[in-house]
C-alpha positions in Angstrom: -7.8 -5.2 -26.0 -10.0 -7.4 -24.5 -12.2 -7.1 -21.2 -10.2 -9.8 -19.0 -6.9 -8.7 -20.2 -6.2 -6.1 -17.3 -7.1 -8.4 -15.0 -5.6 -10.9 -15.7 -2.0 -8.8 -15.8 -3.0 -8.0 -12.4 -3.6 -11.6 -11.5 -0.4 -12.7 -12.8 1.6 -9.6 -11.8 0.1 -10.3 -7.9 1.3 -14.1 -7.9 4.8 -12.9 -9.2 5.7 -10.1 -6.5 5.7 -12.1 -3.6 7.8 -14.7 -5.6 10.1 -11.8 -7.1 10.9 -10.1 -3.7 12.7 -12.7 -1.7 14.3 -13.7 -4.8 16.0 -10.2 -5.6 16.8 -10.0 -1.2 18.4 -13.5 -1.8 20.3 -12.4 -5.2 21.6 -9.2 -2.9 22.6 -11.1 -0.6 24.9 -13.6 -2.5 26.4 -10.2 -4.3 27.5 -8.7 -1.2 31.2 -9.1 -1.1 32.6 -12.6 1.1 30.4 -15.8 2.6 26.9 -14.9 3.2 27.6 -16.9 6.0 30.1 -14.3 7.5 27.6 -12.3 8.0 26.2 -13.8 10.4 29.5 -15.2 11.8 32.6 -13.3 10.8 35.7 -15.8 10.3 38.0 -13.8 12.1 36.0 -13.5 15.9 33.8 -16.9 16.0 34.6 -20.2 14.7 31.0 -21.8 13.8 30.7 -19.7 10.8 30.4 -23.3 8.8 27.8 -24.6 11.3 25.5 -21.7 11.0 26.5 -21.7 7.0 24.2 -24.8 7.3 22.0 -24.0 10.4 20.7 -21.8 7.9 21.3 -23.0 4.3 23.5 -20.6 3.2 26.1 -23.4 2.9 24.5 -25.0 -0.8 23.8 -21.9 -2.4 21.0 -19.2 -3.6 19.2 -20.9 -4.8 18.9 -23.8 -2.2 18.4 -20.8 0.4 16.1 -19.2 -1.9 13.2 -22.3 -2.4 13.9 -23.2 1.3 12.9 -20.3 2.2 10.0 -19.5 0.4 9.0 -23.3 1.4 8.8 -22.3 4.9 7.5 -19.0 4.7 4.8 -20.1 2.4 4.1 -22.7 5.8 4.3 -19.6 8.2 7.8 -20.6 9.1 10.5 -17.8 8.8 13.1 -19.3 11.2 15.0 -17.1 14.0 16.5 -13.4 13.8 20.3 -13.4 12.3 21.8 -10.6 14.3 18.7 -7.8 15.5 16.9 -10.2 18.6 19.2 -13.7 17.6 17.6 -16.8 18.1 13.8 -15.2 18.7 11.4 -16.5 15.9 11.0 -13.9 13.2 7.3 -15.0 13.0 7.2 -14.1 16.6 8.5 -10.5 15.6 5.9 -10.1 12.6 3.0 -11.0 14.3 4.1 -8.3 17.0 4.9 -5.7 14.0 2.1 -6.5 11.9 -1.4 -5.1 13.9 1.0 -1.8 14.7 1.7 -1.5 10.9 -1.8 -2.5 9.7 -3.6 0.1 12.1 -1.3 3.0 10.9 -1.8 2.5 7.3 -5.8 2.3 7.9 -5.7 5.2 9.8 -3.9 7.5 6.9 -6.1 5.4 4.6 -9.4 6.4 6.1 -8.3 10.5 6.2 -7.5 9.5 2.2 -11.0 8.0 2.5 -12.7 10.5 3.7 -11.6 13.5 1.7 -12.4 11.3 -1.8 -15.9 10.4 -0.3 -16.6 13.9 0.5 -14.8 15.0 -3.2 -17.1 12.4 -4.7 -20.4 14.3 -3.0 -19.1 17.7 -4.1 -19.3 18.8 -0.1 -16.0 20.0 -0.6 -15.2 23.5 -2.8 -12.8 24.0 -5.1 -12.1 26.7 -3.2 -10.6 24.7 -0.5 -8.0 22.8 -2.8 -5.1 25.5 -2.4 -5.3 24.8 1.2 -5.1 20.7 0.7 -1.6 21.2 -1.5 -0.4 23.5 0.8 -0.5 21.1 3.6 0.7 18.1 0.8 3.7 20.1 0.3 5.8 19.4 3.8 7.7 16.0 3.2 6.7 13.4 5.2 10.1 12.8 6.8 10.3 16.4 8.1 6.3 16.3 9.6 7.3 13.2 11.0 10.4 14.7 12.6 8.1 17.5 14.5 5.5 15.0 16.0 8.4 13.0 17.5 9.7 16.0 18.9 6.6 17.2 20.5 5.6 14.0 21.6 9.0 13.2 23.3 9.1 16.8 24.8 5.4 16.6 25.9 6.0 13.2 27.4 9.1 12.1 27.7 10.5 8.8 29.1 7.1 7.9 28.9 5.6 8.3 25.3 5.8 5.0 24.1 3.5 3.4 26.1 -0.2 4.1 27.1 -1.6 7.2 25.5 1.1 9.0 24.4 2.2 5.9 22.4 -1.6 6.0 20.9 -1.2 9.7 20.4 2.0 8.8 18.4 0.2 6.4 16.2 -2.7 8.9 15.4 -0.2 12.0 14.7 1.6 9.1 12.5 -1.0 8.3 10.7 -1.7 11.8 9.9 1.1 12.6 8.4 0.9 9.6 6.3 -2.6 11.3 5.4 -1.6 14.8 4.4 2.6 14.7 3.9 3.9 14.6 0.3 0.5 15.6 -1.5 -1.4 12.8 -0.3 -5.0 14.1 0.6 -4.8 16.8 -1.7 -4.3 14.2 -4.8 -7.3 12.1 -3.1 -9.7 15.0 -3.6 -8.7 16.0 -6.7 -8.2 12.8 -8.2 -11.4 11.9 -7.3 -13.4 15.0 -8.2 -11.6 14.9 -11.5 -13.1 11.2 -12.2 -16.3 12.0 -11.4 -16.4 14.9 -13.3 -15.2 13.3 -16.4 -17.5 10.7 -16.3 -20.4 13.0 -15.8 -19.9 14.7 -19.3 -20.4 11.8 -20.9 -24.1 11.4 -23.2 -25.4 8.5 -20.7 -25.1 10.7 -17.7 -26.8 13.8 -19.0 -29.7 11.6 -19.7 -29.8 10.5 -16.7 -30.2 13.8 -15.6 -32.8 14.2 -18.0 -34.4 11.6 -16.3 -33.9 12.9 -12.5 -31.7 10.4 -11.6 -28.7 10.9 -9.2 -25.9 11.0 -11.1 -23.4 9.6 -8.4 -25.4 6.4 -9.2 -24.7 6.3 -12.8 -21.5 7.5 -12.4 -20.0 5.1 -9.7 -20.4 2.1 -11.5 -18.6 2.7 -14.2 -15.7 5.1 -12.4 -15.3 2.1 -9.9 -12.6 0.4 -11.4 -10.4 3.8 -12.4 -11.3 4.6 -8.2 -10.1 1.1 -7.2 -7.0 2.0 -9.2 -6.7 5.1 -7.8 -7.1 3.9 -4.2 -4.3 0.4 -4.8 -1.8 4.0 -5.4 -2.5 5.8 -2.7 -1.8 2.6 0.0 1.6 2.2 -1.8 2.0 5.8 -1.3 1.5 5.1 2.1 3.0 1.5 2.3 6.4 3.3 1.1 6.1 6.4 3.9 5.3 3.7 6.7 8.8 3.1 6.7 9.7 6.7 7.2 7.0 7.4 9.6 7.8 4.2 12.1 11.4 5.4 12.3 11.8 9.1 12.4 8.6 8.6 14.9 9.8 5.2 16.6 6.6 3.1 16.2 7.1 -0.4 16.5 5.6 -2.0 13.0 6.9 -3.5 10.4 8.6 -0.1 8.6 11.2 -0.3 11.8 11.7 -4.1 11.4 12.9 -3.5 7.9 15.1 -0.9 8.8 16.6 -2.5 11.8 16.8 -5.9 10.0 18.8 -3.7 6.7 21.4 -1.5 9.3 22.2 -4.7 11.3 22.3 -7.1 8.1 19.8 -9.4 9.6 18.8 -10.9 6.1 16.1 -13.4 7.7 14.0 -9.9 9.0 14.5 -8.1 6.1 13.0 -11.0 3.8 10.0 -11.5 6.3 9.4 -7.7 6.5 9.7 -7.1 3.2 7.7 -10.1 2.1 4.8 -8.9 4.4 4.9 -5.3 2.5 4.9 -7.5 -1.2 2.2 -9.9 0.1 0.1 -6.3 0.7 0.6 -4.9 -2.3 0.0 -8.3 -4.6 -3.8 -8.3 -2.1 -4.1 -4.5 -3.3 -3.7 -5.9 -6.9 -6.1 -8.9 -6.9 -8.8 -6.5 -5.4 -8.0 -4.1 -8.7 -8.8 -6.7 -10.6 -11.9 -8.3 -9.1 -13.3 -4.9 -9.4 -12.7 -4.8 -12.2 -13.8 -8.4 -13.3 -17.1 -7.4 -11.3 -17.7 -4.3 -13.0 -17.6 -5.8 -16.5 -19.9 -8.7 -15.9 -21.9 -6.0 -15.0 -21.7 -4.0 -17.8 -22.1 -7.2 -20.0 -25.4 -8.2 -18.4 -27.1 -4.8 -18.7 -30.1 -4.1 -21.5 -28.0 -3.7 -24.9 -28.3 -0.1 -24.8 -27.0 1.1 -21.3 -24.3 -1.6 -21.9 -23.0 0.0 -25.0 -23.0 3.4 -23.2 -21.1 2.3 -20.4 -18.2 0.4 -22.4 -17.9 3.6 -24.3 -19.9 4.0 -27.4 -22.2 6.6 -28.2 -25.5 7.5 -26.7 -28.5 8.8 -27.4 -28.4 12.5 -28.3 -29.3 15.2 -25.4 -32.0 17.5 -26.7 -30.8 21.2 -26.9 -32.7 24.7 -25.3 -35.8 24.6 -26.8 -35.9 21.0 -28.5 -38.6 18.2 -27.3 -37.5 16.0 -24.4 
């Protein structure tokens, strides 16, 4: 397989999702049993169900309401809420979601962060790992649960707004962090990379040489790391939803549920087109990495090159033998 062909899947795969999202919302949509329209407008209580039909192209099809759609979205345009907040601008209610969303999921990112960092310096024992998957072992939904409790008993009418709404974020993004095996498969993902990397022949002469091997390592572990790390936000990406309602934080994990239990279509496609458009930017970051990392091997003296795509080194000299 050639060098650019990962990336290039990547490439393609990222341009497809946010394409492939609102289509398969759209293709729901027209399945669910009567007029689209009557969602919206149910024939037997209001009489403009036709109007709106075309106040919001439902009236000439999915496919029509599908490329109009995407058309506006693609111009920042996502029309008004269906049924949730109707007539407010759904870009009105993403921009409010979207910094609550982005903050959680870069706080639970940064306690993943931090544990593969410290992993990847060997400050943290093996010793330690039973602890880390005990704590992974409580669900997410069921942490989340007891952090809205103590926060609502702690504080009451009053804990979503100043501090305690901060403190909800923070205990949110910690159980995003640690719930469902999170940080413990950080750390020993990342110990495991390194490590398997380091037995290889270029490593132990670097050694040999004094050289740190975190250096020689990182370069070539990189793109399995950037891998690694594109998982764990979809691990948390997929939990936000969880988190934000059992703990009632006002991102775009509530949006998407609110828009699905009130069949608000229009904030269910910009919600869920937000979460695609984050996880095709996780996937073109894969594969710059990994673009990066082999112009880099590529350019390298002809001998640490073949090394680091794989093929074997010099020979380490045994006890005894001349260095």
């Amino acid at each position: 397989m050639a060098w650019w062909t990962r990336p290039l899947i990547r490439l393609l795969v990222a341009l497809a999702i946010p394409l492939a999202i609102p289509a398969l919302i759209t293709a729901i949509l027209w399945t669910l049993p009567g007029d689209p329209a009557e969602i919206i407008c149910p024939r037997e209580i209001c009489d403009g169900t036709d109007a709106l039909a075309e106040r919001w192209n439902l009236h000439r099809g999915p496919v029509w309401f599908y490329v109009h759609w995407l058309t506006s979205a693609l111009g920042g345009d996502f029309d008004s809420s269906w049924r949730v907040q109707q007539g407010v601008p759904v870009a009105e209610l993403l921009w409010e979601s979207l910094p609550t969303t982005a903050t959680l999921v870069l706080l639970a990112l940064g306690v993943l962060l931090l544990g593969a960092v410290l992993a990847a310096l060997g400050w943290l024992p093996r010793a330690l790992d039973p602890l880390w998957q005990a704590v992974g072992l409580a669900p997410a939904v069921i942490l989340a649960l007891y952090c809205a409790a103590r926060i609502e008993i702690s504080h009451g009418a009053l804990s979503h707004s100043g501090w305690p709404a901060t403190l909800r974020l923070l205990m949110g993004a910690g159980v995003l962090g640690l719930a469902d095996g999170a940080l413990a498969a950080a750390i020993t993902g990342t110990r495991a990379t390194f490590e398997a990397e380091a037995r290889l022949r270029y490593v132990q002469m670097a050694r040999l040489r004094g050289e740190s091997v975190l250096v020689n390592t990182l370069p070539n572990v990189l793109p399995a790391l950037v891998g690694q790390l594109r998982a764990r936000v979809l691990h948390i990406l997929s939990g936000t939803v969880v988190v934000e309602v059992v703990m009632g934080i006002p991102g775009l994990g509530e949006m998407l549920f609110d828009g699905t239990l009130s069949q608000d279509f229009g904030l269910v496609l910009a919600a869920a087109w937000a979460f695609s458009l984050m996880s095709a930017a996780l996937l073109l970051l894969q594969a710059l990495v990994e673009v990066s990392v082999a112009l880099w091997v590529r350019r390298s003296p002809a001998g640490i090159s073949g090394v680091l795509q794989g093929e074997p080194g010099p020979a380490v000299p045994g006890p005894g033998e001349a260095v």
